[in-house]
N, C-alpha and C positions, 0 to 999 in steps of 0.2 A: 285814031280809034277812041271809042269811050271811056271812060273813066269803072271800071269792073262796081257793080252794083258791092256794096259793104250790108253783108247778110246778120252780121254781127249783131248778137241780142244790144240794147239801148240798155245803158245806166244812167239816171240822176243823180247826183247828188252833190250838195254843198253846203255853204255854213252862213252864219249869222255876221257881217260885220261890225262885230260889236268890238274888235281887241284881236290881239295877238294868240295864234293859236297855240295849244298845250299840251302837254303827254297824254291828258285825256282822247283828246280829240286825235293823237296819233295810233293809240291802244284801239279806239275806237273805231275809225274810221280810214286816215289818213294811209296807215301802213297798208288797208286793203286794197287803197284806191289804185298806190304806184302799180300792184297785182296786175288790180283789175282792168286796165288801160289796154296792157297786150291781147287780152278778149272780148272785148265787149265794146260798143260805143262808146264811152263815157264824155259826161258834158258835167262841167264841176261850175256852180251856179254861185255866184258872190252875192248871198241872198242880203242883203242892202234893203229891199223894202220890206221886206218882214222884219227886218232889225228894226225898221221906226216903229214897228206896233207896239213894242215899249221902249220907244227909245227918240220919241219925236221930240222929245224935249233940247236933246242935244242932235242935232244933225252933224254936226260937224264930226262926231267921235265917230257918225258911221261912215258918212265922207273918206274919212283920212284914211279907214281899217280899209277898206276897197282892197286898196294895193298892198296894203300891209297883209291882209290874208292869202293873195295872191303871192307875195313872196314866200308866206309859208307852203304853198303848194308847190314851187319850184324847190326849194331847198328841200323838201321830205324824200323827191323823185319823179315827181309830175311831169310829164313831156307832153309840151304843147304839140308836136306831130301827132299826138295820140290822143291827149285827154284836148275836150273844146273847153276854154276856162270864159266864163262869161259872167257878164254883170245884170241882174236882174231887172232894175228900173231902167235901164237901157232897151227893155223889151217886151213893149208896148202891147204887142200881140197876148202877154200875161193878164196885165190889167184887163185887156179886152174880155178874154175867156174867163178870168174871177167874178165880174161885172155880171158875166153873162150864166156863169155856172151858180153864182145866187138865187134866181130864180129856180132854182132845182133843189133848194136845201130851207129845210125850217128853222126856226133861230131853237127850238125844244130839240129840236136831234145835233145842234152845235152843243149848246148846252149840256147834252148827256156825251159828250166824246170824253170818255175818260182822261185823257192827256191832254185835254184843256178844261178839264175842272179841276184836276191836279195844279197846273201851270198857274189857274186863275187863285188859288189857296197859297201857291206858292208864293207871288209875286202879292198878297192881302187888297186884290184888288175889288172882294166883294162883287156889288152892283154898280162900280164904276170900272169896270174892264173897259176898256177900249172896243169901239167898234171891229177897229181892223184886225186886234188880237181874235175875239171872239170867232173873227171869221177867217182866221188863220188857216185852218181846214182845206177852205175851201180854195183860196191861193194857190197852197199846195198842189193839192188836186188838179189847178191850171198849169203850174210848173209842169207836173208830172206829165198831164195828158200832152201836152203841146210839144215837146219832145217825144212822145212815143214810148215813152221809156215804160220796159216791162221791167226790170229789177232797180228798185229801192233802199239802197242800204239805211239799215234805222236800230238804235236803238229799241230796246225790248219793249220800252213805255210810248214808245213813237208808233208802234205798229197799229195800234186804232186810227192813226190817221190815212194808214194806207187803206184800211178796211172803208172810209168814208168816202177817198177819192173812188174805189171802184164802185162805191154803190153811185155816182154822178156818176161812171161810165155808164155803167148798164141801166142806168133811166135813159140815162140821153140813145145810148146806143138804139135801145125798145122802141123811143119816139121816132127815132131817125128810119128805121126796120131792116137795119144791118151796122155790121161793126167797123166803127170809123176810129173813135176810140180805144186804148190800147188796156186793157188791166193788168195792174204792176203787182209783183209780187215785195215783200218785205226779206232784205236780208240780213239778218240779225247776226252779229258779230259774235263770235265764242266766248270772247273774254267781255264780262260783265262791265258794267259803269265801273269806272276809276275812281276813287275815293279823292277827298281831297287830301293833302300832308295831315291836316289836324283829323281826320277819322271822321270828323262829322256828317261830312255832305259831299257831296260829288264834286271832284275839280272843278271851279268856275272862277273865271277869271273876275266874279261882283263878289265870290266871296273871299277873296286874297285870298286862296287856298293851291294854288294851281301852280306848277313846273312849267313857263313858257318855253316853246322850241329854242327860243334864243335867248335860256337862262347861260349866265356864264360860269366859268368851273364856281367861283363862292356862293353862285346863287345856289346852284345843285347842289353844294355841301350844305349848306345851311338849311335847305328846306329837307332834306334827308335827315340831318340833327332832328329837329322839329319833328317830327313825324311820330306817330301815336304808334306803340308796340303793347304792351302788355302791363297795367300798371302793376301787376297781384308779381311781378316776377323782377323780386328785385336785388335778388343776387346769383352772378354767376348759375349757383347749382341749383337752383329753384327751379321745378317744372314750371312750363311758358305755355301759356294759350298761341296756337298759329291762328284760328280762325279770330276773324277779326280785326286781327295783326296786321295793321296797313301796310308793314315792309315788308312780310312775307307777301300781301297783295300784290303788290307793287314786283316782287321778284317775279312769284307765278304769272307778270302781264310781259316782263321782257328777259326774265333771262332763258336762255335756250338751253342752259344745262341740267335739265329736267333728275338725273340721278343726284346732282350733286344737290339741288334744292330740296326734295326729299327727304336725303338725308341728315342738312340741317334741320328740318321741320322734324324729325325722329330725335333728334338731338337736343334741341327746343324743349321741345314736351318733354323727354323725361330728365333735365338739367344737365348742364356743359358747355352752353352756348350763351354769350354774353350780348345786351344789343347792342354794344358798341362794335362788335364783329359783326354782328347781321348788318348794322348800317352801313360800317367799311364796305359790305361785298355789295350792297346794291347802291353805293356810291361810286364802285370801277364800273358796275352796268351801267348806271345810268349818262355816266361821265363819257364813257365808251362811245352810246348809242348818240348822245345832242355833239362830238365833237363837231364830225363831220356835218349836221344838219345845221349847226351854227356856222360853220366854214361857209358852206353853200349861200346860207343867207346873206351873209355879209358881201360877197359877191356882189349878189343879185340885188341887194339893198343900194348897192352902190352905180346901179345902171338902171335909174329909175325909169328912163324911158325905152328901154328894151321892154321893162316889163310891162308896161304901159302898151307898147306895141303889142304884145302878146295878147293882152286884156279885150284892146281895139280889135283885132283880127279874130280872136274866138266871138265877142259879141257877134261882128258881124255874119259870122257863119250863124250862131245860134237865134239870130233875127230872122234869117232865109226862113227856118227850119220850123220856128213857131207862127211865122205867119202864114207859111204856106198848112199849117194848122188849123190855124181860126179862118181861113178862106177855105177849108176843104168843111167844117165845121157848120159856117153861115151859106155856103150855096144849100148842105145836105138839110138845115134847119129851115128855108127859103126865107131865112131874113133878107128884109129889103135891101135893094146895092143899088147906088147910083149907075149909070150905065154912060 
């Protein structure tokens, strides 16, 4: 008999192999993904050529991260029975559709995407941005369509970019004169960007700011020491600022004891509470939550060619699935085909 049709809405989503992934990227994305797997399609993308768009100078750092971010997906909860985990430049059928989705995009509507003029300020790349970065966009957009995929998980500053991939669907769709392409919605995670330990800037692993999945217990103590609280509250009985307070952040993104957090943040603000207690308790959280995902990894770190096989076998499925994309894509465009 057949194999029963999987009616299940399509999710994309994946990461940049630049480094080892972080409580950012778990607060963010990662803890929704293990969720999302028992409903939805999901296809988790080892996005590798977007990481050269600034990062072609070292290849090798993106090389190596491949597997290294894949092991962070198996250790967080990731089931390969469920989620498809694949590598992006392994999947030709992408390049195809970005090549080809260009012609549909002007370089003054790249230039006005909010979250790459952001990007391009952040990284002071001025008038020497990179090609491939500028047309980051529009990659995306291939990624997305060529999967199917109708939900998006993205950050809040990511969401122009879902807004540009559907405006490529619905040109391309209008020209074609029905819906081949699929439009994906954005879904934005509750808990906001994660701060880095120092309060400045958002966890990133370029700006040494960042908790990796496979800190060990003195890395987690020390980066908890470290971490920005309140400078104006500096004894015991002194009323404390919670907002802004990156360890109250940080408790409001994992711990689950919502009455008892509260009530230190009441405590806080009108003095009795010390930060060397507030650090203790989001040092047994956070110590709690990576034992097990550093257990996990160290496994899976240790069976490099299982996970290797894993990587090999999601691509292959996710090759089937994108090409039979750009060939439903170019009969409907009647680009020329050898015969």
């Amino acid at each position: 008999m057949p194999s029963p049709i999987d009616i299940r809405p399509i999710i994309l989503t994946g990461d940049r192999t630049t480094g080892p992934l972080h409580l950012g990227h778990y607060v963010g994305s990662l803890k929704s993904r293990v969720a999302l797997q028992h409903s939805h399609r999901q296809f988790l993308l080892l996005a590798d050529t977007q990481a050269l768009t600034d990062n072609a100078d070292d290849p090798d750092k993106v090389r190596r991260n491949v597997i290294e971010v894949a092991i962070d997906y198996l250790a967080v909860g990731i089931d390969p029975a469920l989620t498809t985990i694949c590598v992006q430049s392994a999947l030709p059928a992408l390049a195809e559709l970005t090549l080809l989705y260009l012609n549909f995009v002007t370089v003054s509507r790249l230039e006005r995407n909010p979250t790459i003029k952001t990007e391009i300020q952040l990284r002071g790349f001025e008038r020497d941005v990179p090609a491939g970065f500028l047309c980051y966009p529009v990659a995306q957009a291939a990624d997305i369509t060529a999967f199917k995929a109708s939900v998006v998980p993205v950050g809040e500053d990511q969401a122009p970019l879902i807004e540009q991939t559907n405006e490529i669907v619905r040109r391309l769709n209008r020209q074609i004169g029905r819906e081949i392409l699929v439009e994906a919605s954005a879904m934005v995670p509750k808990v906001g960007r994660l701060p880095g330990v120092d309060g400045k800037a958002k966890m990133s692993k370029s700006q040494g700011n960042a908790i990796p999945l496979s800190a060990s217990p003195d890395e987690i103590s020390s980066a908890v020491r470290r971490m920005y609280t309140d400078p104006e509250h500096l004894r015991i009985s002194d009323p404390g600022k919670v907002e802004g307070n990156v360890v109250f952040t940080y408790l409001d993104a994992f711990c689950e004891d919502r009455a008892m957090i509260d009530d230190m943040k009441a405590r806080y603000r009108r003095g009795g509470l010390g930060d060397i207690t507030l650090k203790r308790h989001l040092e047994d959280v956070l110590q709690a939550l990576l034992a097990p995902i550093r257990e996990r990894r160290a496994r899976f770190a240790a069976e490099p060619d299982y996970v290797m096989e894993i990587v090999r076998d999601g691509t292959r499925k996710a090759r089937e699935r994108t090409e039979a994309t750009l060939a439903e894509l170019r009969n409907a465009l009647g680009l020329f085909t050898l015969t």
